[in-house]
TORKOL-4160 file (C-alpha; in steps of 0.2 Angstrom, whole numbers, padded with zeros to 4 digits, m for minus):
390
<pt num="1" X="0485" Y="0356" Z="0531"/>
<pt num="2" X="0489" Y="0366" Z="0547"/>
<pt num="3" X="0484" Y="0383" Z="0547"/>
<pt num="4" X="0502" Y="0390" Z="0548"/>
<pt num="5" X="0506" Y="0378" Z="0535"/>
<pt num="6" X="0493" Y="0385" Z="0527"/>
<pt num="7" X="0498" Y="0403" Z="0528"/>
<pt num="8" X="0515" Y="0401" Z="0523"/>
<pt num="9" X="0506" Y="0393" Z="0506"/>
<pt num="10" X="0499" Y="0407" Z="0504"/>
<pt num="11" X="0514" Y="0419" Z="0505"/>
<pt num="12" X="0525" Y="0409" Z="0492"/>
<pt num="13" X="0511" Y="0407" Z="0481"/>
<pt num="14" X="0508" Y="0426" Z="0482"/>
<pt num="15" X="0526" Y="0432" Z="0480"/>
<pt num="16" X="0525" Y="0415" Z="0465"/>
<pt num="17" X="0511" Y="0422" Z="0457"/>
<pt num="18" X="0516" Y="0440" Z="0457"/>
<pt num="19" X="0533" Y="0440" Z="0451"/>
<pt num="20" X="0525" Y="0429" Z="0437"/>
<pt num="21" X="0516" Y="0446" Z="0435"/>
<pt num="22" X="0532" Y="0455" Z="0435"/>
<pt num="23" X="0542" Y="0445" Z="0424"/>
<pt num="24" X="0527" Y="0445" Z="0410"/>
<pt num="25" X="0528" Y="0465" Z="0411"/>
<pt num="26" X="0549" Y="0464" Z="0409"/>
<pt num="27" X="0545" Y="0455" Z="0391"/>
<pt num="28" X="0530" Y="0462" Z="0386"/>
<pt num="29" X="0534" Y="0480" Z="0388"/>
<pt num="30" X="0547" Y="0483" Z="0380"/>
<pt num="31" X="0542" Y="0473" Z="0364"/>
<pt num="32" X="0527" Y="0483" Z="0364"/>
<pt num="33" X="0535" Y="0498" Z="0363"/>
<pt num="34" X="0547" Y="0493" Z="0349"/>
<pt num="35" X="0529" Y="0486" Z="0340"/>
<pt num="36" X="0524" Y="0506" Z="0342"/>
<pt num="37" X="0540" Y="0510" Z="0334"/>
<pt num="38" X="0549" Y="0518" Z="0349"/>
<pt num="39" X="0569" Y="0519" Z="0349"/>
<pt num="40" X="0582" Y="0510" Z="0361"/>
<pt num="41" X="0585" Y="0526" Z="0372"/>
<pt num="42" X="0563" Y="0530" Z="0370"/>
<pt num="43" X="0562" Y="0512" Z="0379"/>
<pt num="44" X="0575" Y="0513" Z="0390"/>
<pt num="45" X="0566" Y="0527" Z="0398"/>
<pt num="46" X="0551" Y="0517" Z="0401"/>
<pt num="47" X="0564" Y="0508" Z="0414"/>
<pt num="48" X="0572" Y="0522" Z="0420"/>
<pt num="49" X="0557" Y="0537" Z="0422"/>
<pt num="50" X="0546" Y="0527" Z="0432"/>
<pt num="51" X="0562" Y="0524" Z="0447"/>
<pt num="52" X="0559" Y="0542" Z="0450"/>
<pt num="53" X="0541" Y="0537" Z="0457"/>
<pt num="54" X="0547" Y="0523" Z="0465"/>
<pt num="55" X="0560" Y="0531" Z="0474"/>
<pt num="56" X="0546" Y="0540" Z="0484"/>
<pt num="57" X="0535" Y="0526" Z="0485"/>
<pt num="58" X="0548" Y="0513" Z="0493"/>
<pt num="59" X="0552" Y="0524" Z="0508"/>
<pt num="60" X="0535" Y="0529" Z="0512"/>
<pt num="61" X="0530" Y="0510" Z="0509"/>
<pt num="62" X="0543" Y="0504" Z="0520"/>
<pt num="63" X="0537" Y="0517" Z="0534"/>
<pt num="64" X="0519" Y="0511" Z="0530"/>
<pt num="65" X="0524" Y="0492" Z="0531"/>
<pt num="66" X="0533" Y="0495" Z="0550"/>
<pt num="67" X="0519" Y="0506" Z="0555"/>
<pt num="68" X="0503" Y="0495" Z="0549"/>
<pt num="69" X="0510" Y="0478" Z="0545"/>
<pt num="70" X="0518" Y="0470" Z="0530"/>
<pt num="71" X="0500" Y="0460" Z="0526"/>
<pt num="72" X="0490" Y="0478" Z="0522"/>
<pt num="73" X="0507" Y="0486" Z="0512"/>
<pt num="74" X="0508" Y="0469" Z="0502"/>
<pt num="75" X="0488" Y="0470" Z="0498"/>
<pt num="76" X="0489" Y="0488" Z="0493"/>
<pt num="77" X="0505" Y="0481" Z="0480"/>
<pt num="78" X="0497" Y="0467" Z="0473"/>
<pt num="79" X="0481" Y="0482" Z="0469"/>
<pt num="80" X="0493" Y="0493" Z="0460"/>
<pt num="81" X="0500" Y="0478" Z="0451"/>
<pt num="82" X="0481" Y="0474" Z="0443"/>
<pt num="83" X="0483" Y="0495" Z="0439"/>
<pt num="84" X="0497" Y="0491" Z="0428"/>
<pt num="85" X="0489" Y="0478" Z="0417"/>
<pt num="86" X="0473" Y="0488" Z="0416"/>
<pt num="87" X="0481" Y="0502" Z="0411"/>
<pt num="88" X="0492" Y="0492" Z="0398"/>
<pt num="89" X="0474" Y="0484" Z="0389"/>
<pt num="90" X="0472" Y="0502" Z="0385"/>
<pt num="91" X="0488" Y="0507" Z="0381"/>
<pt num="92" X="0493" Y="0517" Z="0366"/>
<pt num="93" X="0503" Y="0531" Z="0367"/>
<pt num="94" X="0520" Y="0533" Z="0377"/>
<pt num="95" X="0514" Y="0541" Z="0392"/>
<pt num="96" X="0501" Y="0526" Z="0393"/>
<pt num="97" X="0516" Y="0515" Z="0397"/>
<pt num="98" X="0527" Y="0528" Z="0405"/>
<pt num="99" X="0510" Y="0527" Z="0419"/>
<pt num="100" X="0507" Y="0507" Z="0419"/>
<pt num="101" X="0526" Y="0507" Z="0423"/>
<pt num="102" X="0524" Y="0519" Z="0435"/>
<pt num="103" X="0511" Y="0508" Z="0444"/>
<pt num="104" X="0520" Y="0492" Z="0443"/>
<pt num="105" X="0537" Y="0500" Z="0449"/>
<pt num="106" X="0527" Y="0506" Z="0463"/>
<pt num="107" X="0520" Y="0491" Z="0466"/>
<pt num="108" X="0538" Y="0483" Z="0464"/>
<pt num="109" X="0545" Y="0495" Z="0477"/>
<pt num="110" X="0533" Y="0489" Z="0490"/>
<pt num="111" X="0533" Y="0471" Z="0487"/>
<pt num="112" X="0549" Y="0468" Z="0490"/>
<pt num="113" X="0552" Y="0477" Z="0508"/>
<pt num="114" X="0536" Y="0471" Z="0514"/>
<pt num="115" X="0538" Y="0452" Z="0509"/>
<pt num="116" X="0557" Y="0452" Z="0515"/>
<pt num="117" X="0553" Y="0460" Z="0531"/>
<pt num="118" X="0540" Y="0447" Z="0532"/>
<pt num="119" X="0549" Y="0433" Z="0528"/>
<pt num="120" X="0563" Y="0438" Z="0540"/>
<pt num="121" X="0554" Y="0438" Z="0556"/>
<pt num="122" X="0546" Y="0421" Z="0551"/>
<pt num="123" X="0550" Y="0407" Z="0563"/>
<pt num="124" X="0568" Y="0396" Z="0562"/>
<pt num="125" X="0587" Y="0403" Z="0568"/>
<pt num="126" X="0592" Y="0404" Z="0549"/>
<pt num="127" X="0592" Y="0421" Z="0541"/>
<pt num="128" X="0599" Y="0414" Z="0525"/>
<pt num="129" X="0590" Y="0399" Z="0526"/>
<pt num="130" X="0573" Y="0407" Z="0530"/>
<pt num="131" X="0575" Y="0421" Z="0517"/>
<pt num="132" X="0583" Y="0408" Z="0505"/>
<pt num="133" X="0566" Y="0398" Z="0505"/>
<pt num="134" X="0555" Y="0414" Z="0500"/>
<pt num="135" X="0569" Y="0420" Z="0488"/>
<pt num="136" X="0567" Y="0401" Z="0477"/>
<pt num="137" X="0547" Y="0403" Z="0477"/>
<pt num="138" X="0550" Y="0420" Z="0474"/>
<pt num="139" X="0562" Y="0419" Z="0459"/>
<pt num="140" X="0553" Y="0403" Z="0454"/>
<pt num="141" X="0538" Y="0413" Z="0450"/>
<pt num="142" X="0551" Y="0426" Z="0440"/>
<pt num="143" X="0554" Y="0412" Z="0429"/>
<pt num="144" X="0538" Y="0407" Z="0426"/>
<pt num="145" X="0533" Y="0424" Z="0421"/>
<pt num="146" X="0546" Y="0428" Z="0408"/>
<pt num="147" X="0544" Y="0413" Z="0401"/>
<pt num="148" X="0526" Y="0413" Z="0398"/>
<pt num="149" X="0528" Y="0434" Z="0393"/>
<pt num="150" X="0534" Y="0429" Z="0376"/>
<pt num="151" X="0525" Y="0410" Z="0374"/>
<pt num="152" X="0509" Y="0418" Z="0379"/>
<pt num="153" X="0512" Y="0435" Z="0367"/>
<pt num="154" X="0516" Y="0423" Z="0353"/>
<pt num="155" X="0499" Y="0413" Z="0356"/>
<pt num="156" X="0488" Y="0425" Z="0359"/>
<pt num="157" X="0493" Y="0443" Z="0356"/>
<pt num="158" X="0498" Y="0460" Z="0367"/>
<pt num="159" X="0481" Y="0461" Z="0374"/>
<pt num="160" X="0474" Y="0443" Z="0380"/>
<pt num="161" X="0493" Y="0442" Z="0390"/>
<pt num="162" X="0488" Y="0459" Z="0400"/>
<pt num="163" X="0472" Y="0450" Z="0406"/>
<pt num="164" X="0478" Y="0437" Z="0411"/>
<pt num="165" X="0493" Y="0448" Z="0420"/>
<pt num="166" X="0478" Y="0459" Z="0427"/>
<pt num="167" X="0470" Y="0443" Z="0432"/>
<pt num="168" X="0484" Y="0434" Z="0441"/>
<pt num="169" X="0486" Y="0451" Z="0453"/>
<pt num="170" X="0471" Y="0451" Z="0458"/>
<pt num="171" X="0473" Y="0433" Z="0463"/>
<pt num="172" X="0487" Y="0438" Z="0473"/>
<pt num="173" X="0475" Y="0451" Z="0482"/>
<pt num="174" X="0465" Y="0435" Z="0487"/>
<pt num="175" X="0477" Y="0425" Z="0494"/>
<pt num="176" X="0484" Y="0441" Z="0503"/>
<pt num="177" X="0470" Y="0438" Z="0515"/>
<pt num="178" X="0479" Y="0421" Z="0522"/>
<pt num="179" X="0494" Y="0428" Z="0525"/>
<pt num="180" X="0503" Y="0424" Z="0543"/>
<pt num="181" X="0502" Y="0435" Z="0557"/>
<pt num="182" X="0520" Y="0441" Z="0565"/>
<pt num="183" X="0527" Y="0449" Z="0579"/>
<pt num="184" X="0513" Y="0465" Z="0581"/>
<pt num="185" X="0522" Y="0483" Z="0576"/>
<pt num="186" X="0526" Y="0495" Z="0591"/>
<pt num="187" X="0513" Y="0506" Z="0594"/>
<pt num="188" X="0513" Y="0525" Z="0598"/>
<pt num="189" X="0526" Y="0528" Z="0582"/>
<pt num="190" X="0520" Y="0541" Z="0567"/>
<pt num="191" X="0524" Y="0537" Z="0550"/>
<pt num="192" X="0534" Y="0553" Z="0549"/>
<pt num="193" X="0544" Y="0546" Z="0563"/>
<pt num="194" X="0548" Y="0532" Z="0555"/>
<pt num="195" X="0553" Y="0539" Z="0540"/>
<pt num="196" X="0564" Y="0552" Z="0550"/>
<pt num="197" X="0571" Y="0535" Z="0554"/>
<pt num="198" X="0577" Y="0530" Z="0540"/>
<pt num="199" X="0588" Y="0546" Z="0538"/>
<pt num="200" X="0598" Y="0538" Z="0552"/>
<pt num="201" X="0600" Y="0523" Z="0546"/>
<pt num="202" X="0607" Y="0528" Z="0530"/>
<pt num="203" X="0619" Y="0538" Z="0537"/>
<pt num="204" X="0630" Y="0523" Z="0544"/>
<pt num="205" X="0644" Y="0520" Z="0531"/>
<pt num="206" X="0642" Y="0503" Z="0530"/>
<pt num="207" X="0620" Y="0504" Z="0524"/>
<pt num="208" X="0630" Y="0510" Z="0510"/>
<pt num="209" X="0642" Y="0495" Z="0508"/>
<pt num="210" X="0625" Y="0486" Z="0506"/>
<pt num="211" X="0616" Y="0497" Z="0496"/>
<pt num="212" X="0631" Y="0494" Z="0483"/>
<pt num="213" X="0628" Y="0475" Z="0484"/>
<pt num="214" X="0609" Y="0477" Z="0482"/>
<pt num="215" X="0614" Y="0488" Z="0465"/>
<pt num="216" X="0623" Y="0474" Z="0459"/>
<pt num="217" X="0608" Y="0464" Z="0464"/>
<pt num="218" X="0597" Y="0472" Z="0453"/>
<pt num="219" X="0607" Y="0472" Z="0437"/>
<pt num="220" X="0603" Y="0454" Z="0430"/>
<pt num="221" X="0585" Y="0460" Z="0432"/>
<pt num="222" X="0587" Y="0479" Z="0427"/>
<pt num="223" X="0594" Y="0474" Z="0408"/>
<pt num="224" X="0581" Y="0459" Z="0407"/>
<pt num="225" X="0568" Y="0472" Z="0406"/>
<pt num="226" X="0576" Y="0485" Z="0396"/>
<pt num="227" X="0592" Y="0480" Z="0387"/>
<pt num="228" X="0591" Y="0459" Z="0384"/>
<pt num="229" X="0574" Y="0458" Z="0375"/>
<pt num="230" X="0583" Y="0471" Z="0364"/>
<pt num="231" X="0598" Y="0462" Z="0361"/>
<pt num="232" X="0591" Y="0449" Z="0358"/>
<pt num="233" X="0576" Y="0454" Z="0344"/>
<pt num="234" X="0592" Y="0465" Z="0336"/>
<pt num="235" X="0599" Y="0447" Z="0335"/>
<pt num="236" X="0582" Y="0440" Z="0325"/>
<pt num="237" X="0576" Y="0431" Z="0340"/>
<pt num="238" X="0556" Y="0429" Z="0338"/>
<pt num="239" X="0546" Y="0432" Z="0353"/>
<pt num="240" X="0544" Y="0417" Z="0362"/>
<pt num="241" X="0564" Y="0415" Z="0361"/>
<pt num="242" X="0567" Y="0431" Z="0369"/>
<pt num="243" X="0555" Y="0424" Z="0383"/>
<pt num="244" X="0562" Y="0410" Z="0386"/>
<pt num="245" X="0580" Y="0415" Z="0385"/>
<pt num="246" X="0578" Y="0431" Z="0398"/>
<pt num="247" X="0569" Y="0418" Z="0409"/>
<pt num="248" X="0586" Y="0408" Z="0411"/>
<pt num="249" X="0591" Y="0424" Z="0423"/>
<pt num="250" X="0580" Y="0416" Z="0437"/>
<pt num="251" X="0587" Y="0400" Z="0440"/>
<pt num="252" X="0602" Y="0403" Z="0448"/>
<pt num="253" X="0594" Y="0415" Z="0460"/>
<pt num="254" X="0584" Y="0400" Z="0461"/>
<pt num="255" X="0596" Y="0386" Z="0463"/>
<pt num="256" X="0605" Y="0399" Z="0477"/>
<pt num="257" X="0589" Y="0399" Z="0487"/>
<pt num="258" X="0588" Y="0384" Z="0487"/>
<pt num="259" X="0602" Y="0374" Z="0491"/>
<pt num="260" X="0614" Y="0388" Z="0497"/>
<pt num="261" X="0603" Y="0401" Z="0509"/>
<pt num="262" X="0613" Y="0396" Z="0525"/>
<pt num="263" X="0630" Y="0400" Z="0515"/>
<pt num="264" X="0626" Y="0417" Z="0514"/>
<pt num="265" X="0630" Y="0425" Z="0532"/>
<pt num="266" X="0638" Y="0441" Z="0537"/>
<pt num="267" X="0655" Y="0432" Z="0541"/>
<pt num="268" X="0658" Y="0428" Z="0524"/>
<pt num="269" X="0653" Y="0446" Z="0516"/>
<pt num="270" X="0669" Y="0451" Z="0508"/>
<pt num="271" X="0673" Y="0435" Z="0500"/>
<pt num="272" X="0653" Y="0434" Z="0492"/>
<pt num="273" X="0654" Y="0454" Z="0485"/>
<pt num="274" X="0669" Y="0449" Z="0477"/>
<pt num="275" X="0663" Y="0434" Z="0470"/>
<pt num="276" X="0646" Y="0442" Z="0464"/>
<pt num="277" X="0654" Y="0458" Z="0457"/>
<pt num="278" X="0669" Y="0450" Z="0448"/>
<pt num="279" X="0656" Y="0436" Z="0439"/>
<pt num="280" X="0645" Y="0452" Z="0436"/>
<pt num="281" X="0658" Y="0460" Z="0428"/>
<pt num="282" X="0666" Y="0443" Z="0417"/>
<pt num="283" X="0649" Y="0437" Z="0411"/>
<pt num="284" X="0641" Y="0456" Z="0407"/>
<pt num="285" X="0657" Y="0457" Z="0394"/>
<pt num="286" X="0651" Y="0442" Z="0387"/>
<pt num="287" X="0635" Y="0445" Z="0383"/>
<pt num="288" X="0644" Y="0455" Z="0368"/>
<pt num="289" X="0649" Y="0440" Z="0360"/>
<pt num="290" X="0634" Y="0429" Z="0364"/>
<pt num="291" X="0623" Y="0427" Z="0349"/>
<pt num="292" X="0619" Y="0408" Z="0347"/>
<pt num="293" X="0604" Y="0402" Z="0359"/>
<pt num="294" X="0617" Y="0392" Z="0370"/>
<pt num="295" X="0631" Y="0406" Z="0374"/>
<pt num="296" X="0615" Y="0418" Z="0376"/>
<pt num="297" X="0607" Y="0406" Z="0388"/>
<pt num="298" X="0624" Y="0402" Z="0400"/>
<pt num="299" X="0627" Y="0421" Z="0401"/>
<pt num="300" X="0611" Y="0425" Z="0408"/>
<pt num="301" X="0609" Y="0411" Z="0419"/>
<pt num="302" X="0628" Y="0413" Z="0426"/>
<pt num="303" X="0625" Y="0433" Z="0428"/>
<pt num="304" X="0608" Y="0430" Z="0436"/>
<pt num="305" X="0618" Y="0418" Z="0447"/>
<pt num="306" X="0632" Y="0431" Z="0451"/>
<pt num="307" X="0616" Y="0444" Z="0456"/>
<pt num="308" X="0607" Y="0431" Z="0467"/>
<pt num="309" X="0621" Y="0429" Z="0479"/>
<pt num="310" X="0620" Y="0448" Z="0478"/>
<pt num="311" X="0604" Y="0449" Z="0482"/>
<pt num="312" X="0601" Y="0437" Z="0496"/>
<pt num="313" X="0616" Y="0447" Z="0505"/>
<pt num="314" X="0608" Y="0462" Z="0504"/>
<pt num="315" X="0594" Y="0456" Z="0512"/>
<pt num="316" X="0604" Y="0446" Z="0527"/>
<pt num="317" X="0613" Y="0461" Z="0530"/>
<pt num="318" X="0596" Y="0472" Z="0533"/>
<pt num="319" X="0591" Y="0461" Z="0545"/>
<pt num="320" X="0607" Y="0457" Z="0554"/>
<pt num="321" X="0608" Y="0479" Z="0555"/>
<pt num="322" X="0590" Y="0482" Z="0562"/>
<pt num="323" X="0575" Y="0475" Z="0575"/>
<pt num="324" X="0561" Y="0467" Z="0569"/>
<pt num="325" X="0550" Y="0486" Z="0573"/>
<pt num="326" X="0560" Y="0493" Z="0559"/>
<pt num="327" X="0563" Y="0478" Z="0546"/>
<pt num="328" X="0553" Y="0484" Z="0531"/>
<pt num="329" X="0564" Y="0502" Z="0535"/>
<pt num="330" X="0579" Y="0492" Z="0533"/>
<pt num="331" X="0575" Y="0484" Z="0518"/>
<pt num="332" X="0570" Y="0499" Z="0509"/>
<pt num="333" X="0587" Y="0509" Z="0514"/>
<pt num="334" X="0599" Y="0494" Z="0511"/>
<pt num="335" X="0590" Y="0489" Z="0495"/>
<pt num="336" X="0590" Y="0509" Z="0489"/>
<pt num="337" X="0602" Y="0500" Z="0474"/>
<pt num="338" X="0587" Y="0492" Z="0467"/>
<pt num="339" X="0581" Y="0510" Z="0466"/>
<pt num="340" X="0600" Y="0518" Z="0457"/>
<pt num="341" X="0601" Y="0502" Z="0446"/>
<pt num="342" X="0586" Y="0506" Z="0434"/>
<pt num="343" X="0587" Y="0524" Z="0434"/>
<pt num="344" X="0607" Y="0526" Z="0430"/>
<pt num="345" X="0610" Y="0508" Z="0419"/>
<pt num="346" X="0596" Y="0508" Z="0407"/>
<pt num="347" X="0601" Y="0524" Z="0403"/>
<pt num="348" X="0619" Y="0523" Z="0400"/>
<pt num="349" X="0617" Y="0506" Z="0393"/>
<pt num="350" X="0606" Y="0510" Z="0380"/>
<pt num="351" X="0614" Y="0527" Z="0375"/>
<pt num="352" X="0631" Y="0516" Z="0372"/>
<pt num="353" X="0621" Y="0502" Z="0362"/>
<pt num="354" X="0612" Y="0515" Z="0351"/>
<pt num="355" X="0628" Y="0525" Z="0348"/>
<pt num="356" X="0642" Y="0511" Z="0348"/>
<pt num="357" X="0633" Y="0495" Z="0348"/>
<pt num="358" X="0626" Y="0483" Z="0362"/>
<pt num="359" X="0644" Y="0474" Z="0360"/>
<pt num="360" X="0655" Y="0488" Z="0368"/>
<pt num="361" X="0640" Y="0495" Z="0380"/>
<pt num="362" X="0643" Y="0475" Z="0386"/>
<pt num="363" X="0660" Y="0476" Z="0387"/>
<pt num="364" X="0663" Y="0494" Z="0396"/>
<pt num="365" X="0647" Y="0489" Z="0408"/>
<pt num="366" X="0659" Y="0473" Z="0413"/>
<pt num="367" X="0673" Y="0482" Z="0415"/>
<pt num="368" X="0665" Y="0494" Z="0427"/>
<pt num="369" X="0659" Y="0479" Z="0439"/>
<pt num="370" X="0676" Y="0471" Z="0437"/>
<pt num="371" X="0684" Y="0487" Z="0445"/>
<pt num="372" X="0673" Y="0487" Z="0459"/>
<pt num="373" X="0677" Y="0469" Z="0461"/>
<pt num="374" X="0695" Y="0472" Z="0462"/>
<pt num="375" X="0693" Y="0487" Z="0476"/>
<pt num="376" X="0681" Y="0475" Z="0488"/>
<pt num="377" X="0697" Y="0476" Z="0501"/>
<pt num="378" X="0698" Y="0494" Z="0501"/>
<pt num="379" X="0678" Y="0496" Z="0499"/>
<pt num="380" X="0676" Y="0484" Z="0517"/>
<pt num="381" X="0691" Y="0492" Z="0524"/>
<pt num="382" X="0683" Y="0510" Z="0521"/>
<pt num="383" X="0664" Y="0505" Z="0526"/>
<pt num="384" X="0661" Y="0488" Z="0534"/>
<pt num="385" X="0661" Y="0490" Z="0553"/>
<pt num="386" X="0676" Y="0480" Z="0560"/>
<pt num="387" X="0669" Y="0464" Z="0567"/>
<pt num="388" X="0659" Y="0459" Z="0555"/>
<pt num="389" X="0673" Y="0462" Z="0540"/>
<pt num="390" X="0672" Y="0443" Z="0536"/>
């Protein structure tokens, strides 16, 4: 194998292998917490507290990541990911896991600007195509996770599944090492600059077109660590089902980065914010009437679907709105939804379940995305710049 063969290995098997990490924490969190008898809105909180931190963190990692280099940001992710798990074998009090989520949102926040940044400036014409790739192996590794979070909990128990998350990060610190060099960050530039930067950037009307599609990105993920594994142990569902079913959300981000990366462009914007929000809104209502294994399972690989056209826009449109120098920047202020998705929707979601039940939190959650479906004209009319309307 080639040495930039090689190195590209190394990348999608890091991004793999930590969003296995990820998607172990998104089951086994939450059922922990309901084994220590917290309540729907005390979990929820778990989602939403730890946004606050992350907040902070993905700005000053983005500035980080264009100052020193995605490869160094990305190492220090992959380091607080390990954090989390060893934090969770020791775990038994609320603000144990209110820190270990603290540390893996923060590791979150800086994995995803850095490795996007990364992947866009990697060679090839493609934007779509080329984030499309590191988007599959990325969400392939999603998969992976939240499917063996349950399997693995129902084999061997709460704490032998945190080592072997806490094992698998440092892994990804390893491989780190290998990853592939890109064009070298301008010199001369502070981080204070850079952040100062990012001010600007957000105050371009359409950044905020784009930070509503990276919202709507992060929803399928948000409730599968918060308010499905929930659902679905209200419905009975033993552990290894909730894993497996919650799972399903990744393949058709999966399938979409695959086979459909070079679809997504600028030009065709409107028509794929439409198409996202609206099947958001449809198969978020029915999740409320999904309670056999096969309804459950279409709804949450159709509305993981409808968020992965979302997210692989966001993503296109930070690097079609900023030079490679300020890439990670980009990310980080188009992708501020992945930021305002956790910290509002667990909330509200789970307040609505508790106090109505998960049937009409469903239903007014749909109907909310179905309305901004139905504005899209009026919302690229208002904020996308004209030639690039689409």
């Amino acid at each position: 194998m080639s040495r930039p063969a090689y190195n590209l290995v190394a990348l999608y098997t890091s991004g793999a292998l930590w969003n296995i990490c990820m998607g172990m924490l998104q089951i086994l969190v939450p059922l922990y917490a309901l084994s220590l008898g917290f309540s729907i809105i005390k979990i929820s909180s778990l989602v939403s507290l730890p946004v606050l931190v992350e907040l902070v963190v993905r700005f000053g990692g983005s500035a980080f990541s264009d100052r020193f280099g995605e490869r160094r940001v990305l190492q220090i992710c992959f380091l607080l990911m390990a954090l989390s798990g060893a934090v969770l074998l020791f775990a038994d009090h609320y603000i144990h896991l209110l820190l270990a989520q603290a540390l893996a949102f923060c590791s979150r926040s800086t994995f995803w600007t850095s490795i996007q940044s990364l992947g866009s400036q990697l060679p090839g014409a493609n934007l779509g195509k080329k984030l499309g790739k590191l988007f599959a192996w990325n969400y392939g590794g999603g998969l992976i996770g939240l499917s063996l979070g349950g399997a693995i909990l129902a084999l061997l128990g709460f704490q032998k599944a945190f080592i072997l998350l806490t094992s698998v990060a440092v892994l990804c610190v390893a491989l780190s090492l290998a990853f592939p060099h890109v064009e070298p960050k301008p010199s001369g530039r502070t981080v204070w600059e850079i952040t100062q930067g990012l001010g600007r950037f957000l105050g371009h009307r359409h950044i905020w077109l784009a930070i509503s599609v990276s919202f709507a990105a992060a929803l399928p993920s948000t409730l599968s660590q918060s308010i499905y594994p929930l659902y679905l142990a209200f419905l009975d569902y033993r552990e290894q089902w909730i894993g497996l079913l919650v799972s399903l959300r990744t393949l058709g981000p999966l399938m979409i980065g695959l086979m459909l990366g070079s679809f997504i462009s600028i030009s065709r914007q409107r028509g794929i914010y439409a198409l996202g929000m609206a099947g958001l809104g449809l198969f978020l209502m029915a999740t409320g009437w999904a309670e056999n294994p096969l309804s459950v399972g279409f709804v949450i690989v159709a509305l993981g679907a409808a968020g992965g056209f979302m997210d692989l826009l966001y993503q296109v449109q930070a690097a079609e709105f900023s030079r490679a120098g300020d890439r990670s920047v980009a990310m980080a202020g188009t992708g501020l939804g992945w930021i305002l998705c956790p910290l509002i929707t667990p909330m509200i979601v789970g307040w609505l379940a508790q106090s109505y039940g998960f049937q009409l939190a469903f239903f007014m959650a749909g109907v909310f995305f179905l309305v901004v479906a139905a504005g899209t004209r009026l919302w690229h009319r208002l904020l996308a710049p004209r030639k690039i309307v689409g």
